[in-house]
Backbone as CSV, one residue per row, in Angstrom:
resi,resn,N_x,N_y,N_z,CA_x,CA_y,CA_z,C_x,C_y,C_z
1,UNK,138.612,87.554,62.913,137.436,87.389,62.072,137.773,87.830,60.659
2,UNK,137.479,87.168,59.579,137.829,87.440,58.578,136.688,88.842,57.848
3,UNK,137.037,89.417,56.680,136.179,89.741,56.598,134.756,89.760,56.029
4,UNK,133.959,90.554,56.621,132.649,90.118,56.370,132.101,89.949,54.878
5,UNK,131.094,88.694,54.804,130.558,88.359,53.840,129.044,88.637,53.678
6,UNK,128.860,89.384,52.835,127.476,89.868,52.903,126.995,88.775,51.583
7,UNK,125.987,88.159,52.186,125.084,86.900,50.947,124.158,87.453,50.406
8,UNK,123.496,87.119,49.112,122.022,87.175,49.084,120.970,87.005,49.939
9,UNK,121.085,86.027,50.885,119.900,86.203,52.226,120.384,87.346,53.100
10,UNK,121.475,88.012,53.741,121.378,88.658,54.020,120.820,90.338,53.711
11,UNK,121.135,90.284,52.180,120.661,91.199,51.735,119.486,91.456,51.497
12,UNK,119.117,90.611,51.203,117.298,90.343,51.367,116.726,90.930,52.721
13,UNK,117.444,90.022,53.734,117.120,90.611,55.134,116.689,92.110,55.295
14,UNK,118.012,92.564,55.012,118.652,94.344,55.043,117.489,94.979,54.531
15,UNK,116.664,94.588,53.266,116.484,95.688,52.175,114.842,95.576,52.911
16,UNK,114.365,94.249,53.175,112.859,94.087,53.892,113.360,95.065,55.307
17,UNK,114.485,95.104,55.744,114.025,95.795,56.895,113.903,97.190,56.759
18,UNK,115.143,97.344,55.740,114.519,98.888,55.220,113.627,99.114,54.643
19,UNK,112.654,98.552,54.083,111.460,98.559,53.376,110.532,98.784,54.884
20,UNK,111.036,98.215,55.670,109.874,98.140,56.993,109.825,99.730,57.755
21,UNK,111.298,100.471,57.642,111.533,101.155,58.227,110.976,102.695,57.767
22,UNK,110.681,102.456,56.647,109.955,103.570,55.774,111.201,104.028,55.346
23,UNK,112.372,103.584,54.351,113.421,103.717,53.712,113.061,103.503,52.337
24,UNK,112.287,102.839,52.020,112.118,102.593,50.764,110.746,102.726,50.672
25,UNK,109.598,103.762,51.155,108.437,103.877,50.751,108.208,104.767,49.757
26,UNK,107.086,104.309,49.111,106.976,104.888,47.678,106.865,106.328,47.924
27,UNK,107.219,107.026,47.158,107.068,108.600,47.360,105.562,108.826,47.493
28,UNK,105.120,110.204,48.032,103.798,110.491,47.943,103.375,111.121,46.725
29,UNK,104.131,111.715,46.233,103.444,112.398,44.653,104.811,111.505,43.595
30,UNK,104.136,111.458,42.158,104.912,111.367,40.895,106.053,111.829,41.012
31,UNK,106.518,113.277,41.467,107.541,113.916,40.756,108.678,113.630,41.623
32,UNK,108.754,112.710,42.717,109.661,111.724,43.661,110.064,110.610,43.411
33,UNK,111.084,110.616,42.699,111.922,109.261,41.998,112.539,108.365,43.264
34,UNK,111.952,107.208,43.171,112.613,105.881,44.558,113.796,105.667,44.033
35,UNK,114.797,106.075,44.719,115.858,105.870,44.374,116.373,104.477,44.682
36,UNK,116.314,103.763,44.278,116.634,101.996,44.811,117.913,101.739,44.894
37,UNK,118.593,102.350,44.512,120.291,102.128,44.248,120.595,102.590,45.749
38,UNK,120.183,104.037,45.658,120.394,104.755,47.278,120.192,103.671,48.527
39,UNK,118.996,102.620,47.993,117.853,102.569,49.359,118.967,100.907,49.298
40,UNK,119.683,100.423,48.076,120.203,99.271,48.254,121.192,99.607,49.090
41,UNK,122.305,100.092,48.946,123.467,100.993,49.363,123.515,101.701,50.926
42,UNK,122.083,102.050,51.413,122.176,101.746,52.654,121.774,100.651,53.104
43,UNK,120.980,99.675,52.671,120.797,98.366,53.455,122.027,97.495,53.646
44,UNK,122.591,97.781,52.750,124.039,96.996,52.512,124.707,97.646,53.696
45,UNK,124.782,98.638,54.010,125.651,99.607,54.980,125.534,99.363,56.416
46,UNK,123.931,98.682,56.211,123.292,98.537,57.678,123.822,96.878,58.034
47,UNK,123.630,96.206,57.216,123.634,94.722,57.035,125.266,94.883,57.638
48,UNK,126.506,95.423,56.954,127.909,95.044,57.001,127.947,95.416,58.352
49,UNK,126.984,97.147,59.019,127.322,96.765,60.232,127.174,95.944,61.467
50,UNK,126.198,95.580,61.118,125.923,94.457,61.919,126.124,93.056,61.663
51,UNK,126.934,92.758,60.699,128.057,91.744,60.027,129.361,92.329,61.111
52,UNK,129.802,93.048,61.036,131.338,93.531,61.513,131.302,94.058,63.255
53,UNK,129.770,93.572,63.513,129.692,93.800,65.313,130.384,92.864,66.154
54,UNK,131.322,92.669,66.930,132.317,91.839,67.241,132.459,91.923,69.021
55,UNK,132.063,90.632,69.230,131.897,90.879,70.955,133.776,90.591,71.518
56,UNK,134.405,91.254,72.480,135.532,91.019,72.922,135.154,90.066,74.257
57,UNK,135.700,89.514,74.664,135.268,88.890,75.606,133.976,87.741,75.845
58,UNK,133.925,87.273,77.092,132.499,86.778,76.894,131.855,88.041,78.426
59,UNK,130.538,87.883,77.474,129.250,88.395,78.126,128.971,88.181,79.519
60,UNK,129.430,89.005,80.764,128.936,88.067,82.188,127.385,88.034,82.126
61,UNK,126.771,87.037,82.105,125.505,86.802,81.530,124.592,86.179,82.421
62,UNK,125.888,85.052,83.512,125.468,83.485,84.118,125.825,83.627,85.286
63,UNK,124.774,83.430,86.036,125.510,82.734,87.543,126.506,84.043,88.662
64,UNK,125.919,84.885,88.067,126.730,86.394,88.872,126.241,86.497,90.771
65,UNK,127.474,86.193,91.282,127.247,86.721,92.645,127.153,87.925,92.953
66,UNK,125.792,88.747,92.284,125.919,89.984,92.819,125.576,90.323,94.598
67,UNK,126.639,91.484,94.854,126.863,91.542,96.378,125.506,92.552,96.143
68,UNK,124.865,92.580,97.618,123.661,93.376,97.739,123.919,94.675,99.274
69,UNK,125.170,94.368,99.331,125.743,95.187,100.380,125.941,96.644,100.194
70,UNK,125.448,97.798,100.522,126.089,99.196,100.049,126.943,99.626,100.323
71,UNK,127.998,100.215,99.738,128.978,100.315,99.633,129.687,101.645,100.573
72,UNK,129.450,101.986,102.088,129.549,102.611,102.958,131.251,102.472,103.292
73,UNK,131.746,101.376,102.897,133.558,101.548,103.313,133.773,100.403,102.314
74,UNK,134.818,101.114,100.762,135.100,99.947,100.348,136.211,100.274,99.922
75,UNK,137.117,99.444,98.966,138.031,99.246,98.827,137.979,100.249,97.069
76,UNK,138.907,100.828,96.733,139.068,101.179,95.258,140.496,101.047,94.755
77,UNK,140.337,100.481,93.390,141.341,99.852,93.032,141.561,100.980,91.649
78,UNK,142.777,101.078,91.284,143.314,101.633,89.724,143.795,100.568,88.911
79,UNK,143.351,101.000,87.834,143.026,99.409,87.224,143.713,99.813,85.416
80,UNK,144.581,99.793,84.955,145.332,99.885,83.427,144.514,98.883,82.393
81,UNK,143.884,99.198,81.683,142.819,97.663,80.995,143.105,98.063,79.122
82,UNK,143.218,99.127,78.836,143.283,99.184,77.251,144.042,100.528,77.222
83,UNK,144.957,99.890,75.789,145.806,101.032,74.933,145.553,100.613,73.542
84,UNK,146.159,101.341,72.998,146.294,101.580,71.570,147.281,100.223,71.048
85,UNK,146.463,99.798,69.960,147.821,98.409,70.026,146.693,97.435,68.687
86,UNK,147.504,96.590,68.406,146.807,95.115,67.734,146.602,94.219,68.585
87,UNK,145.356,94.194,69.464,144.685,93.142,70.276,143.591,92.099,69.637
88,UNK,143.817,90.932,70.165,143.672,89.750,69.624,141.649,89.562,70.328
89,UNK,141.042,89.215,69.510,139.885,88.430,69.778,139.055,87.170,69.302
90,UNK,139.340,86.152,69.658,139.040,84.724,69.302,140.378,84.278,68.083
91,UNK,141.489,85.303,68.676,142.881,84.355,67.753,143.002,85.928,66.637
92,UNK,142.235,86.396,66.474,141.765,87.219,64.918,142.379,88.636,65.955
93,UNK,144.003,89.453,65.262,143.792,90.707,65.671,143.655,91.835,64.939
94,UNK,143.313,93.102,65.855,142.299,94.050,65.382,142.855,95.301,66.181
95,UNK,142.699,96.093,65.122,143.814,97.077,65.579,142.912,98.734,66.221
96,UNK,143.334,99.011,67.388,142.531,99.933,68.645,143.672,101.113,68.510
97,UNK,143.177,102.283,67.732,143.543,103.777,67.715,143.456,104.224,69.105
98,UNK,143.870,105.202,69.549,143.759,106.148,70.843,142.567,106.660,70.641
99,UNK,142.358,107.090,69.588,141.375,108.762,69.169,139.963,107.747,69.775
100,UNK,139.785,106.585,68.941,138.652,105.874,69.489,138.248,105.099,70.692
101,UNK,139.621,104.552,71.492,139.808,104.541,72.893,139.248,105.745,74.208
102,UNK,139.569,106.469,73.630,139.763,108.252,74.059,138.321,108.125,74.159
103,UNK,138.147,108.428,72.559,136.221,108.956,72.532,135.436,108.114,73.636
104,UNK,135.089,106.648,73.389,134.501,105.610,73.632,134.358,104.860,74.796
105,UNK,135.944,105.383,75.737,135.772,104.427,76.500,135.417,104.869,78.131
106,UNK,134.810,106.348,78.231,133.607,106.427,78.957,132.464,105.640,78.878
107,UNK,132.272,104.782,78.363,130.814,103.875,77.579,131.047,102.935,79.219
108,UNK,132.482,102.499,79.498,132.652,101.671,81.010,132.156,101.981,82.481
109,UNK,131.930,103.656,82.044,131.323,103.789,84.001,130.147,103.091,84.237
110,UNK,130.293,103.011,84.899,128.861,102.288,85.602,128.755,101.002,85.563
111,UNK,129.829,100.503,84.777,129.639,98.965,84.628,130.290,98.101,85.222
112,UNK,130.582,96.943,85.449,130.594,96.084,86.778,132.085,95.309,86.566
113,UNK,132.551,94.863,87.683,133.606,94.643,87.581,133.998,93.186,88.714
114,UNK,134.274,92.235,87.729,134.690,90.841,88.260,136.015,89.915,88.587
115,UNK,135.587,88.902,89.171,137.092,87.841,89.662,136.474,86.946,88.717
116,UNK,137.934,86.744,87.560,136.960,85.227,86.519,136.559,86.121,85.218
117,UNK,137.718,86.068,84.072,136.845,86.459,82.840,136.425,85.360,82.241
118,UNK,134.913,85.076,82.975,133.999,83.643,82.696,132.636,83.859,82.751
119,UNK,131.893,83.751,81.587,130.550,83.762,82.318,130.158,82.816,82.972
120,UNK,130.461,81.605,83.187,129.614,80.446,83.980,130.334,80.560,85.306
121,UNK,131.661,81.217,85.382,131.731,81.199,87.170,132.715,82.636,87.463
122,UNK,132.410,83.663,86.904,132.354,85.209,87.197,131.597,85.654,88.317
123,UNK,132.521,86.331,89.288,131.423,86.864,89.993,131.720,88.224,90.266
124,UNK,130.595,89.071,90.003,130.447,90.041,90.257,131.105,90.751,91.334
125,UNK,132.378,91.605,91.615,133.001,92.098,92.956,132.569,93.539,92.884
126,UNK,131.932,94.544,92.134,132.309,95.552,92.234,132.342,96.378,90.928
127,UNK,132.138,97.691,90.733,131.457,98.807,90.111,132.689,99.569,89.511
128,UNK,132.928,100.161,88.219,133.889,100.912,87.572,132.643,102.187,87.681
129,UNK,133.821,103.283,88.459,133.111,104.065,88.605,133.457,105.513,88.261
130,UNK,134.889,105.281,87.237,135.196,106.553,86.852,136.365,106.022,86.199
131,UNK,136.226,106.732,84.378,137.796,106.309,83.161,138.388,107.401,82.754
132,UNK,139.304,107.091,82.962,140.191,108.227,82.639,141.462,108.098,81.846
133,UNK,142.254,108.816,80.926,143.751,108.620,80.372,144.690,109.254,81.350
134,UNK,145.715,107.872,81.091,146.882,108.089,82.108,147.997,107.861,81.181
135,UNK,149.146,108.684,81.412,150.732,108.120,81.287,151.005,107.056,81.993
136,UNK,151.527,106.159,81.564,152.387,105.275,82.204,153.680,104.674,81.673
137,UNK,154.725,104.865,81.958,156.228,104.450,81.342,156.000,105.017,79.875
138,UNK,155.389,106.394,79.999,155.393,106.650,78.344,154.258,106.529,77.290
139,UNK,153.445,105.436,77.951,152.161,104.912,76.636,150.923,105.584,77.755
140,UNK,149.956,105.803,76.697,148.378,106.202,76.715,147.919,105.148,77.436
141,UNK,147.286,105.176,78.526,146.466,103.964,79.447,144.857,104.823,79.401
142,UNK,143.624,103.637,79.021,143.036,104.089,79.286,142.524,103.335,80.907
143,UNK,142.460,104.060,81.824,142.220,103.790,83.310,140.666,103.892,83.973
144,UNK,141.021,102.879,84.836,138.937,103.083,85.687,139.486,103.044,86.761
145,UNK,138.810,103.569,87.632,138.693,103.302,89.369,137.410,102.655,89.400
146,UNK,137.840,101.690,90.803,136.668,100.428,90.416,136.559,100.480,92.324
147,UNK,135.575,100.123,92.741,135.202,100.255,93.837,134.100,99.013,94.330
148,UNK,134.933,98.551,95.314,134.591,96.670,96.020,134.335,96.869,97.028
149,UNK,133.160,96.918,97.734,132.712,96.783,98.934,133.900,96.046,99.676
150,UNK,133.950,96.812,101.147,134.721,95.894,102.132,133.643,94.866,103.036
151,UNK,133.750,93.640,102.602,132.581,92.676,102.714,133.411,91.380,103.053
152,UNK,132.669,90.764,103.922,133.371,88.926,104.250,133.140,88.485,102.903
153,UNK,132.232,88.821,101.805,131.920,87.809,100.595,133.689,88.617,99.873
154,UNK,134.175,90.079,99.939,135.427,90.429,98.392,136.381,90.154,99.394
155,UNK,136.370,90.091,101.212,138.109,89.529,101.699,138.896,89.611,101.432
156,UNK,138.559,88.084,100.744,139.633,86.820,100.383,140.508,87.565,99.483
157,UNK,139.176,88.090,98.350,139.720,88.182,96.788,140.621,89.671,97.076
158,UNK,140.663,90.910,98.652,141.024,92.093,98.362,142.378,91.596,98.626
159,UNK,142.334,90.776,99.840,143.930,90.426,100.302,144.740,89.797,99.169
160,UNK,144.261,89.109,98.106,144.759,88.430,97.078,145.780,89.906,96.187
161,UNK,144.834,90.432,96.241,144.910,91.975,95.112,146.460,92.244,95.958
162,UNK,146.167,92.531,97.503,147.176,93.362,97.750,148.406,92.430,98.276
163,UNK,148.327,91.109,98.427,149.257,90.239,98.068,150.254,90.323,96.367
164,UNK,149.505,90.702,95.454,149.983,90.729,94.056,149.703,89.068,93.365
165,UNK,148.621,88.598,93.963,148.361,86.711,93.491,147.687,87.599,92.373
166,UNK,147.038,88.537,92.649,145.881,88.489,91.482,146.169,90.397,90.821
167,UNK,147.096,90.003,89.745,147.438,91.564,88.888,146.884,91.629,87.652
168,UNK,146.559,90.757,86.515,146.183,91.517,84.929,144.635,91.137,85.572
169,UNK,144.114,92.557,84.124,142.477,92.330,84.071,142.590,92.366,82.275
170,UNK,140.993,91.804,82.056,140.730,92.516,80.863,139.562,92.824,80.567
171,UNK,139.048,93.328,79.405,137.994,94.196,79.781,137.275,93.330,78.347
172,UNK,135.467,92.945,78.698,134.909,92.494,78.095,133.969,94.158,77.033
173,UNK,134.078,93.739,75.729,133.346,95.210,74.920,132.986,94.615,73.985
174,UNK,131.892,95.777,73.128,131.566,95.207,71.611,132.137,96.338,71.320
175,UNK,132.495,95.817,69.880,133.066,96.829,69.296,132.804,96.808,67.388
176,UNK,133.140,97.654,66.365,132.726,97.661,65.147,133.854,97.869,64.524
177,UNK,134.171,96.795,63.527,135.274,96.807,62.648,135.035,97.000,61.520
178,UNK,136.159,97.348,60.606,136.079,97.686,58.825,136.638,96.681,58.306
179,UNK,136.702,96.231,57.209,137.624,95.375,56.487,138.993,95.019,56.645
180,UNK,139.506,96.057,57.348,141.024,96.413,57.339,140.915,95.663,59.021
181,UNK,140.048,95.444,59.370,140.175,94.727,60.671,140.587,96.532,62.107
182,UNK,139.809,97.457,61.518,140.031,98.572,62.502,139.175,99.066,63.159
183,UNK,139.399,98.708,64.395,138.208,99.540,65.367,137.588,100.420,65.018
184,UNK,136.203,100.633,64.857,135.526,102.208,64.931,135.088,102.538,65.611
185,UNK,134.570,101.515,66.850,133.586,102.021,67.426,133.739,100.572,68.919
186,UNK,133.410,101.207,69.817,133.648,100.406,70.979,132.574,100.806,72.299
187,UNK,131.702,99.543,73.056,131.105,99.735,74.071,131.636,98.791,74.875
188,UNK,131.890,99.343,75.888,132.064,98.828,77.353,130.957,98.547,77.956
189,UNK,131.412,96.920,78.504,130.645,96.036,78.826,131.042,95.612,80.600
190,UNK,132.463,95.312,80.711,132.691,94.769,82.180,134.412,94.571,82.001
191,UNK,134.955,94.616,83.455,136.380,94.656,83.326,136.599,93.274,84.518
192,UNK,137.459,92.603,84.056,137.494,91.317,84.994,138.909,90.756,85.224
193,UNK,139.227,90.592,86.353,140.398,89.868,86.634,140.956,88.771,85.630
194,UNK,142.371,88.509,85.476,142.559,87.253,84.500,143.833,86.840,84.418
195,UNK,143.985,85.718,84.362,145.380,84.790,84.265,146.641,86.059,83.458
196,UNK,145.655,85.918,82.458,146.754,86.494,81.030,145.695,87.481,80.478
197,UNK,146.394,88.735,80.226,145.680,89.744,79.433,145.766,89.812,78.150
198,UNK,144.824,89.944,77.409,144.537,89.932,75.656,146.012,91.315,75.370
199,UNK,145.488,92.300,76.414,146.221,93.671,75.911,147.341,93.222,76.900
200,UNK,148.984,93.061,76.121,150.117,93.455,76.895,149.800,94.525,78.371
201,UNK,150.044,93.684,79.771,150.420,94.240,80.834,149.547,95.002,81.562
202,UNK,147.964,95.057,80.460,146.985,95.565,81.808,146.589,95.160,83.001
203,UNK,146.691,95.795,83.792,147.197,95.424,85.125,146.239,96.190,86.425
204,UNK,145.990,95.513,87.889,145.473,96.653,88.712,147.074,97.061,89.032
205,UNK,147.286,98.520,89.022,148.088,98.996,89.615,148.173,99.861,90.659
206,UNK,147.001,99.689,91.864,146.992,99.876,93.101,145.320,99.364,94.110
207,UNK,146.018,99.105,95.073,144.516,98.862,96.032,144.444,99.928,97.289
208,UNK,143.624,100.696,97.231,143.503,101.407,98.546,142.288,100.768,99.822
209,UNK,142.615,100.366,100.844,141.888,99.405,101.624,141.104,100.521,102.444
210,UNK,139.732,100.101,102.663,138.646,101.022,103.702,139.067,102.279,103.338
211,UNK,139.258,102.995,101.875,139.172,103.614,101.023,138.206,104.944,101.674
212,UNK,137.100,104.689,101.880,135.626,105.650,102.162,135.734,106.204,103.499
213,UNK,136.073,105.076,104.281,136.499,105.556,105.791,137.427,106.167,106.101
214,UNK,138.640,105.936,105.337,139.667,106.760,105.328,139.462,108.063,104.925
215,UNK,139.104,108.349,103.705,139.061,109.652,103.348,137.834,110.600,103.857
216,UNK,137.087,109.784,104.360,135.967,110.526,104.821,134.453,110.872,103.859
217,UNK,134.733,110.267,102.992,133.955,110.493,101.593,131.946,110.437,102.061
């Protein structure tokens, strides 16, 4: 994405909404100067960020087979999905610090985890249910454990996993860039199986089968 262009209609936008927001209301007594420069200077601030909001991935939005099964014996997988690096989104790359990886990318628990980085035929397998930083051959991984019901509907797709048919994921986020094209800010959205990973070599790198039953959990 190149960088952002802030127009006259947008700015217009910005400054009515700060006008709406009680940012620019008239002072209550005389001796309270409206500072308009101030009140431009944040609308502008507000406007670029939401100019420079940048979705990674697409949105699972459509058509989700969510399983309705509880999850009494399932399968949990370790899953490598983001490092620090110049990763590419719609061709345009954008460069992901640790420090903000690190901070941010707890924002993923709880969020859902698919076969198909597609929204029109994604389906829902299963829950990221804990991120964590790992070593691996040396580099910062940021890591989830992801947990798939053992179900006739995920099977097919667990035996696939532990066959090795099915190894990179990548992980769908919004995230907030600067001019310089640098991450600031990142939410986790969903982590999904995929041909080819945006990020060099993220990968599941293990399946533990009837996981719950085994350990007794």
């Amino acid at each position: 994405m190149s960088p952002c262009k802030i127009t006259k209609s947008k700015l217009r936008a910005a400054l009515k909404k700060a006008n709406w927001s009680g940012l620019a209301q008239i002072p209550e007594t005389p001796k309270k100067k409206l500072d308009k420069k101030k009140i431009t200077r944040m609308a502008l601030k507000r406007a670029l960020m939401k100019c420079n909001k940048v979705q990674h991935g697409k949105p699972q939005t459509k058509r989700k087979a969510r399983h309705s099964i509880e999850m009494k014996e399932y399968a949990e997988l370790e899953v490598a999905f983001l490092r620090a690096g110049n990763w590419r989104t719609k061709g345009i790359p954008y460069h992901y610090s640790w420090e903000v990886i690190k901070r941010d990318g707890k924002s993923f628990e709880g969020r859902e985890f698919f076969i198909n980085h597609d929204e029109e035929s994604g389906l829902e397998m299963g829950k990221i249910t804990q991120v964590y930083e790992k070593m691996i051959d040396g580099v910062r991984w940021l890591v989830a454990k992801v947990r798939i019901p053992e179900s006739d509907f995920a099977k097919g797709f667990l035996e696939r996993i532990e066959n090795g048919l099915i190894r990179f994921v990548s992980s769908t986020h919004m995230f907030i860039t600067d001019k310089s094209r640098q991450v600031r800010e990142l939410t986790g959205d969903a982590i999904s199986t995929v041909r080819q990973p945006e990020v060099t070599n993220a990968r599941i790198l293990s399946i533990d089968r009837h996981a719950e039953k085994k350990n007794g959990d």
